[in-house]
Gaussian input, Z-matrix of N, CA and C with variables (Angstrom, degrees):
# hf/3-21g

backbone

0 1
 N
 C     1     B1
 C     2     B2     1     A1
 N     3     B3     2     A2     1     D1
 C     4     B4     3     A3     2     D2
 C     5     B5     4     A4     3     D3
 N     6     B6     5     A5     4     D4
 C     7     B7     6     A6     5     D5
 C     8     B8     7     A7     6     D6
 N     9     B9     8     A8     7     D7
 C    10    B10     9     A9     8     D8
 C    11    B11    10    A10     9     D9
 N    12    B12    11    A11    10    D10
 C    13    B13    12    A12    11    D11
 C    14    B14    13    A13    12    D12
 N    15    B15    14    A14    13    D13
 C    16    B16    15    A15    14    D14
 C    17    B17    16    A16    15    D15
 N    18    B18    17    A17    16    D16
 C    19    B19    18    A18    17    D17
 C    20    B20    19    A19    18    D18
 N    21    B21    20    A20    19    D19
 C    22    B22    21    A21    20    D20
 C    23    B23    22    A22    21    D21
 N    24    B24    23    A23    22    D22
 C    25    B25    24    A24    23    D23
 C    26    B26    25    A25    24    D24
 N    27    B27    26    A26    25    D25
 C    28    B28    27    A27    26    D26
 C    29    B29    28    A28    27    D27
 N    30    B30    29    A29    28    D28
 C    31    B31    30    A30    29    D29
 C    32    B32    31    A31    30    D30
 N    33    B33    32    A32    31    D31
 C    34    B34    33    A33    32    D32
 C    35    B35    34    A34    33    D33
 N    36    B36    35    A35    34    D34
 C    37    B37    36    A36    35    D35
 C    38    B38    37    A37    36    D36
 N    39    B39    38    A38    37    D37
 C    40    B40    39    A39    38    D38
 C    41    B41    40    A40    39    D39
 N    42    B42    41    A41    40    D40
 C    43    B43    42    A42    41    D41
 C    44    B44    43    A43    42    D42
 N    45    B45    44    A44    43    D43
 C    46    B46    45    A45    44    D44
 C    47    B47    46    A46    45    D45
 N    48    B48    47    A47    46    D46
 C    49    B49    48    A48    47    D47
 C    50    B50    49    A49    48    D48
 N    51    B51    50    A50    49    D49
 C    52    B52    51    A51    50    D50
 C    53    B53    52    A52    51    D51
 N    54    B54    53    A53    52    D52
 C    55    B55    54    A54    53    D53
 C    56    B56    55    A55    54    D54
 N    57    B57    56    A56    55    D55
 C    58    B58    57    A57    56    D56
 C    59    B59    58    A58    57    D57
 N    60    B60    59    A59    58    D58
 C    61    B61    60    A60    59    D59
 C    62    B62    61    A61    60    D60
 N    63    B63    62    A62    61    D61
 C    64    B64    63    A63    62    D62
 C    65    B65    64    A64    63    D63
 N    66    B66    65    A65    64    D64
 C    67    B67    66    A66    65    D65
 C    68    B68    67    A67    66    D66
 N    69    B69    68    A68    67    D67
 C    70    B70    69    A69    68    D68
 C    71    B71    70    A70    69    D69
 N    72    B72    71    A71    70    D70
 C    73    B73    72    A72    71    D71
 C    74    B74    73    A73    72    D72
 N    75    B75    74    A74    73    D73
 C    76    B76    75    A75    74    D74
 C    77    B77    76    A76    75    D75
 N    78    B78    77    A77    76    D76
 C    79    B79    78    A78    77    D77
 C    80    B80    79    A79    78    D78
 N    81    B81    80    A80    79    D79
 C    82    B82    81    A81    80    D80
 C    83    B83    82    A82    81    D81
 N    84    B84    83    A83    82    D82
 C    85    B85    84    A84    83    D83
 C    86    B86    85    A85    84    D84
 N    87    B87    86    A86    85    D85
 C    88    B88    87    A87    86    D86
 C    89    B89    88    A88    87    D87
 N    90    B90    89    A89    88    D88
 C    91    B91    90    A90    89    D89
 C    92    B92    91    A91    90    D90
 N    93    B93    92    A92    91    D91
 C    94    B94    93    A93    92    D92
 C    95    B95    94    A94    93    D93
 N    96    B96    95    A95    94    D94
 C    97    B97    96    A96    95    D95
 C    98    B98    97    A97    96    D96
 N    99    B99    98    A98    97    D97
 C   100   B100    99    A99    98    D98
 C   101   B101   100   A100    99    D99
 N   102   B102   101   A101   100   D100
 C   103   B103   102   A102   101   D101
 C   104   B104   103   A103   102   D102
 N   105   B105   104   A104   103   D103
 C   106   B106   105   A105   104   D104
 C   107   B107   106   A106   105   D105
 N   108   B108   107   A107   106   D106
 C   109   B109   108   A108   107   D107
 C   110   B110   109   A109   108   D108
 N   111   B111   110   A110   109   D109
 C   112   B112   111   A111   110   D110
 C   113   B113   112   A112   111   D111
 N   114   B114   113   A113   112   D112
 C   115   B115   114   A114   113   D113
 C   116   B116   115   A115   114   D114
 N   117   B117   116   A116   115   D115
 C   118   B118   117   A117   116   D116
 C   119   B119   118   A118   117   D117
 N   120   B120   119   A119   118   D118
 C   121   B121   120   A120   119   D119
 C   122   B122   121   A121   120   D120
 N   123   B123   122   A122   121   D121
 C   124   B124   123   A123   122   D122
 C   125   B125   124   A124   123   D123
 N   126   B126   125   A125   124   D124
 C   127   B127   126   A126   125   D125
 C   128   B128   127   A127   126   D126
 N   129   B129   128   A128   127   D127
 C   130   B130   129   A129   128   D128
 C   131   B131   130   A130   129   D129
 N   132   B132   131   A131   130   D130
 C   133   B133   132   A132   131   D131
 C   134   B134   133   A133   132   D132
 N   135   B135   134   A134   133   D133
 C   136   B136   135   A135   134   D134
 C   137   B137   136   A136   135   D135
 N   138   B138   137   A137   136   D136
 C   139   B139   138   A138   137   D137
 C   140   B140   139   A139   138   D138
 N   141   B141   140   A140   139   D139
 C   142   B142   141   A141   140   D140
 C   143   B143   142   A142   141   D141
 N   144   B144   143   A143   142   D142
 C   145   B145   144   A144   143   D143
 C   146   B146   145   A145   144   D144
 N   147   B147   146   A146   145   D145
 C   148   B148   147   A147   146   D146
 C   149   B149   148   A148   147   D147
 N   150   B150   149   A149   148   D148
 C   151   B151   150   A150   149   D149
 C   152   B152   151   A151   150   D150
 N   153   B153   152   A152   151   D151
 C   154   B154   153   A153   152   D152
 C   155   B155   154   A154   153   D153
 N   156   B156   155   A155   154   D154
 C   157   B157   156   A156   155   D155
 C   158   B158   157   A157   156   D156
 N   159   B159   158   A158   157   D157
 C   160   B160   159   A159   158   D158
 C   161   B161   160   A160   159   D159
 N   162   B162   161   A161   160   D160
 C   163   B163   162   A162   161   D161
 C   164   B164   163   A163   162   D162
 N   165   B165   164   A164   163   D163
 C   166   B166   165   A165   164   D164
 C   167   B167   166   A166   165   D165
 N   168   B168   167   A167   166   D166
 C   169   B169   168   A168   167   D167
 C   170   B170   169   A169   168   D168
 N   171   B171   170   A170   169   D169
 C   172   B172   171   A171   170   D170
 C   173   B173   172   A172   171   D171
 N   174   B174   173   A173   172   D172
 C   175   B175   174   A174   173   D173
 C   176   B176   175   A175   174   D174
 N   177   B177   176   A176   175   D175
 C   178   B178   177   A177   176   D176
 C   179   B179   178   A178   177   D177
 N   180   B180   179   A179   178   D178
 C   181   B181   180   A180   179   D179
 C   182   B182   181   A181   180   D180
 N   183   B183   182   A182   181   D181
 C   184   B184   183   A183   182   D182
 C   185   B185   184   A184   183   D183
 N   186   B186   185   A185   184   D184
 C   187   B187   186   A186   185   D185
 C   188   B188   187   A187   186   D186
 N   189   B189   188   A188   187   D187
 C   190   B190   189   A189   188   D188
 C   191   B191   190   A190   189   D189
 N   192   B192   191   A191   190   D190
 C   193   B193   192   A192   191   D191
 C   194   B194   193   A193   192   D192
 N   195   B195   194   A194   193   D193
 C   196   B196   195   A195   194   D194
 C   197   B197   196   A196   195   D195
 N   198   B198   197   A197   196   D196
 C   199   B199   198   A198   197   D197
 C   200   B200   199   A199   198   D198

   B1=1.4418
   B2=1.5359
   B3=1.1403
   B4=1.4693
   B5=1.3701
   B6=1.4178
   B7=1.4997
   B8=1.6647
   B9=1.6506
   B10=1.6757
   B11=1.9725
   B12=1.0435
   B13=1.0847
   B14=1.5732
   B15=1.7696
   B16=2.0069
   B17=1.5649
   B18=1.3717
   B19=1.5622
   B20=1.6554
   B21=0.9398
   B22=1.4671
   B23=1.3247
   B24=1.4507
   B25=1.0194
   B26=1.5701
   B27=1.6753
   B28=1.5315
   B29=1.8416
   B30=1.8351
   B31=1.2777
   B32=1.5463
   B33=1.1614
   B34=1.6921
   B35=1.5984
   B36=1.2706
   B37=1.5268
   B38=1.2734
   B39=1.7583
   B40=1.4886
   B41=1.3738
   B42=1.3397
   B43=1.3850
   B44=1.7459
   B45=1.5573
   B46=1.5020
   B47=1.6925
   B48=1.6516
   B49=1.6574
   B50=1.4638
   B51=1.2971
   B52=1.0412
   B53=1.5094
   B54=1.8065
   B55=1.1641
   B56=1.5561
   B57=1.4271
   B58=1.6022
   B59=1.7531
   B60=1.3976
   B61=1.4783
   B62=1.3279
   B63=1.6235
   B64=2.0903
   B65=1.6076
   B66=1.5867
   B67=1.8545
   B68=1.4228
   B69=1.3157
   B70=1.6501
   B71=1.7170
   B72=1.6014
   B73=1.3266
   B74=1.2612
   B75=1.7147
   B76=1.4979
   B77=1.8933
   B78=0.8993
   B79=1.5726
   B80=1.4507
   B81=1.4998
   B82=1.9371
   B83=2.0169
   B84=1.2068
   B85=1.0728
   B86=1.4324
   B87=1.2776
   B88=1.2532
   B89=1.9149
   B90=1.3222
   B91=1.7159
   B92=1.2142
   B93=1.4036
   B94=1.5954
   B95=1.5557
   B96=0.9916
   B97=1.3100
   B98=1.3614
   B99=1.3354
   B100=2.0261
   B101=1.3099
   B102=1.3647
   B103=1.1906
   B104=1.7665
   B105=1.4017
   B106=1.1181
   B107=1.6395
   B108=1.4790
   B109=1.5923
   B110=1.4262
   B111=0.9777
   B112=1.3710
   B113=1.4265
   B114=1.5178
   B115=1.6156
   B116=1.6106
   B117=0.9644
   B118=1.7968
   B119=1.5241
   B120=1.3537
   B121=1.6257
   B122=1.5626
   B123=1.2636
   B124=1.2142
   B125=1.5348
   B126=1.6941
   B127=1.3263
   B128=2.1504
   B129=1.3923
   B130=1.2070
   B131=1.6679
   B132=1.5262
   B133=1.2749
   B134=1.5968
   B135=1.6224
   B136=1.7877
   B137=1.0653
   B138=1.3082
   B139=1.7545
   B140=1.2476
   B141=1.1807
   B142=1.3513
   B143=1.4610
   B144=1.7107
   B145=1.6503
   B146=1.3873
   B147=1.2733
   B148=1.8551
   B149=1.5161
   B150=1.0137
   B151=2.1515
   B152=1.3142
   B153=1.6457
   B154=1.3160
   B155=1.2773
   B156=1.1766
   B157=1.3983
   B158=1.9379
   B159=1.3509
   B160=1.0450
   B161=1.4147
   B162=1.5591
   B163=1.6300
   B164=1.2144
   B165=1.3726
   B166=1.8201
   B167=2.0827
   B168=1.2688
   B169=1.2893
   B170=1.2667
   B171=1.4798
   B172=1.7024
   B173=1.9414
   B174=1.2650
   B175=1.5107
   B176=1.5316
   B177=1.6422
   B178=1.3953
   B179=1.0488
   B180=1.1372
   B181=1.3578
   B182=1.3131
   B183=1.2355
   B184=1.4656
   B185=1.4162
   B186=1.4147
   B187=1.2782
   B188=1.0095
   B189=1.4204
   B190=1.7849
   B191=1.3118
   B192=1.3474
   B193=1.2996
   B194=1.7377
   B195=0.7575
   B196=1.8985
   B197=1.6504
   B198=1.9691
   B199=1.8943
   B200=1.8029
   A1=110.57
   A2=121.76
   A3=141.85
   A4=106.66
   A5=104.90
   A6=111.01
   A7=116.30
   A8=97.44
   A9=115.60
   A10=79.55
   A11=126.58
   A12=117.71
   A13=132.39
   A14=98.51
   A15=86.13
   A16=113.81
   A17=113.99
   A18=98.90
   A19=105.65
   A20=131.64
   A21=127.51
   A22=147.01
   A23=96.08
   A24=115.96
   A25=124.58
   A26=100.86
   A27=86.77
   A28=85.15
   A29=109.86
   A30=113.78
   A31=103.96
   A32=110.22
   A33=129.38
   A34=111.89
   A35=101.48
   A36=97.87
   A37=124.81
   A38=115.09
   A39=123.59
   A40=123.42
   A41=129.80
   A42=140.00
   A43=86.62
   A44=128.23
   A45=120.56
   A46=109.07
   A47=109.63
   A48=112.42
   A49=98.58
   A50=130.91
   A51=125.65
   A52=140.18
   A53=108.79
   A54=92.05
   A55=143.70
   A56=110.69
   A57=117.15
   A58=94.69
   A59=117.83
   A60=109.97
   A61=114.65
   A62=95.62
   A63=82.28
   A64=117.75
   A65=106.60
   A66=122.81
   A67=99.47
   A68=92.99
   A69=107.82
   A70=94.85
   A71=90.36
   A72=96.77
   A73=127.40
   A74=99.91
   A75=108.27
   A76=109.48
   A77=111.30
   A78=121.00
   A79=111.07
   A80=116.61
   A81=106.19
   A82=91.43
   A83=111.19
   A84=144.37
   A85=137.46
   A86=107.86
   A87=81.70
   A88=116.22
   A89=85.82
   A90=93.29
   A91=135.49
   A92=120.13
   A93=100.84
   A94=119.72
   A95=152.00
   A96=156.75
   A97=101.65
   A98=107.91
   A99=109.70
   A100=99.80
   A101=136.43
   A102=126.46
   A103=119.27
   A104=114.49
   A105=134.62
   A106=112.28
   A107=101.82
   A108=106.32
   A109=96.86
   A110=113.01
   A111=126.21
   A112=113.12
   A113=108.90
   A114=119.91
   A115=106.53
   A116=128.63
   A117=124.62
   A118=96.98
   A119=120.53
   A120=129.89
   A121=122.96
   A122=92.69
   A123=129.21
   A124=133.21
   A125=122.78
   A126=89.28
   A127=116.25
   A128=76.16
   A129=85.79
   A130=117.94
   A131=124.21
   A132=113.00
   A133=126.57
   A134=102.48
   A135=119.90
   A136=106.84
   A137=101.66
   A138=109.42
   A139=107.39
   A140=133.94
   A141=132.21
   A142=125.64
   A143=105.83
   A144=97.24
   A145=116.70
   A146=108.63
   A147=128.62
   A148=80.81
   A149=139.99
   A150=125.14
   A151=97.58
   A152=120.20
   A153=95.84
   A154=116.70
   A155=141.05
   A156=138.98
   A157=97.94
   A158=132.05
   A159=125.78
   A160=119.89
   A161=104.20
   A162=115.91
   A163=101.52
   A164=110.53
   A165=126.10
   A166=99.95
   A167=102.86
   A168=93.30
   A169=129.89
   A170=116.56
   A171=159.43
   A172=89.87
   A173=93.88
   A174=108.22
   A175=120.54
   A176=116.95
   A177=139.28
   A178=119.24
   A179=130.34
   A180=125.32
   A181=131.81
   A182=152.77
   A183=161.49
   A184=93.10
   A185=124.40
   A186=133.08
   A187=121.52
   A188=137.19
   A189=114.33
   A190=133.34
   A191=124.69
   A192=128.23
   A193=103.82
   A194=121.65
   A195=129.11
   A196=109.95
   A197=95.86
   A198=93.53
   A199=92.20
   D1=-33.00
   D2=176.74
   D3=-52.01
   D4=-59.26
   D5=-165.00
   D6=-66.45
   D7=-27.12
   D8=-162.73
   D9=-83.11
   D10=-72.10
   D11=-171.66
   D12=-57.99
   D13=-17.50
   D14=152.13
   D15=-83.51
   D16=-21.39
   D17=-172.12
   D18=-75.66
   D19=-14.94
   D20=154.28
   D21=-70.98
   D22=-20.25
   D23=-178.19
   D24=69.98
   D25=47.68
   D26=175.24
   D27=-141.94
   D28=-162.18
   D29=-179.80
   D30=-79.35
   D31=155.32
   D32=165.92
   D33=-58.77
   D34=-33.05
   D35=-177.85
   D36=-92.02
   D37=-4.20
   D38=144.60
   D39=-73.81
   D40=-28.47
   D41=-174.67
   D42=-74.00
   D43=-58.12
   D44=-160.31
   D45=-77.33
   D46=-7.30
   D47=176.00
   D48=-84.04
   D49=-44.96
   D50=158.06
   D51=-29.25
   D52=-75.79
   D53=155.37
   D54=-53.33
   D55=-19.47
   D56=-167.85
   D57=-75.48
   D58=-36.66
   D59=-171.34
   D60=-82.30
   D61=-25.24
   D62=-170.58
   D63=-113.49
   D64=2.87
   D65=175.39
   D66=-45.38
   D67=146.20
   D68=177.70
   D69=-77.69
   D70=-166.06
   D71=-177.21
   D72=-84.79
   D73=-14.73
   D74=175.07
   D75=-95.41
   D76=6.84
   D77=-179.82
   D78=100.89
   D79=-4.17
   D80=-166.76
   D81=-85.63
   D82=-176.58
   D83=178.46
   D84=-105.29
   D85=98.34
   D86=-179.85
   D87=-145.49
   D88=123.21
   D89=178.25
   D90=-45.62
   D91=-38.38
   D92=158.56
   D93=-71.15
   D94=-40.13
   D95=144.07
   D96=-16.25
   D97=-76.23
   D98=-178.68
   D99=-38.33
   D100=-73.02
   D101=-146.90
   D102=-75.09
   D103=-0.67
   D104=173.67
   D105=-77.77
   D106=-46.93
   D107=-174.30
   D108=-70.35
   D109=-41.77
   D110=-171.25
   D111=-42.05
   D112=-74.16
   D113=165.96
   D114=-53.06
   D115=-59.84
   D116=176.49
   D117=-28.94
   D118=-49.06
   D119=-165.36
   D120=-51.98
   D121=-51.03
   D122=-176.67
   D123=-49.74
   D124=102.86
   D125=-148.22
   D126=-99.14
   D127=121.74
   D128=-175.46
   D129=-118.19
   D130=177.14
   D131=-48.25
   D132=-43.09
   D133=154.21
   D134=164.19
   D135=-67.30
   D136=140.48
   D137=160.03
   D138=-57.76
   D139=143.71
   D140=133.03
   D141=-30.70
   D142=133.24
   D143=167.73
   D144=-120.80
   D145=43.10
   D146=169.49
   D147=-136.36
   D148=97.57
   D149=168.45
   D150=-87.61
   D151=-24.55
   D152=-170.35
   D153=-111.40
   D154=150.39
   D155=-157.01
   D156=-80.53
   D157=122.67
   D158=132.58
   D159=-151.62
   D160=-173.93
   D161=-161.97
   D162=-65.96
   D163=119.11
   D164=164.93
   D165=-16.52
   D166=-60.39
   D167=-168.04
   D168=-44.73
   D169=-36.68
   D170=-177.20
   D171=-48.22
   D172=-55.70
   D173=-158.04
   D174=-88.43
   D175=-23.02
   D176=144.87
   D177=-121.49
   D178=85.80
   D179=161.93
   D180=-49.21
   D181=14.30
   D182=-60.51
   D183=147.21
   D184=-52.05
   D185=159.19
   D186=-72.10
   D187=-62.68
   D188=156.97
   D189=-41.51
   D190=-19.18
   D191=164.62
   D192=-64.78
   D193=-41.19
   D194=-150.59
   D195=-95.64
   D196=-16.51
   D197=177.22
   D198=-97.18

């Protein structure tokens, strides 16, 4: 795990969270599978962070100055 995680260049203990979440059932690996649970995981949809609808200007004013 060491070795896989210097040749990537990241920590060992993301490479072993990795495997622990996305190992099959027999222990192998496998990347299309991972990236499936993964997105299933994922929580989607985001809220919005404008929820409420208004005029660009309302929201920058910086821009109503400039049209």
């Amino acid at each position: 795990m060491r070795a896989i995680a210097k040749a990537l260049g990241w920590a060992p203990s993301t490479i072993s969270r990795e495997l622990t979440r996305n190992a099959a059932a027999g222990g192998s690996y496998r990347p299309y599978s991972a990236e499936k649970r993964c997105r299933a995981r994922a929580r989607r949809p985001k809220p919005r962070k404008l929820a409420l609808p208004r005029p660009t200007t309302e929201l920058f004013p910086a821009i109503g100055k400039a049209i």
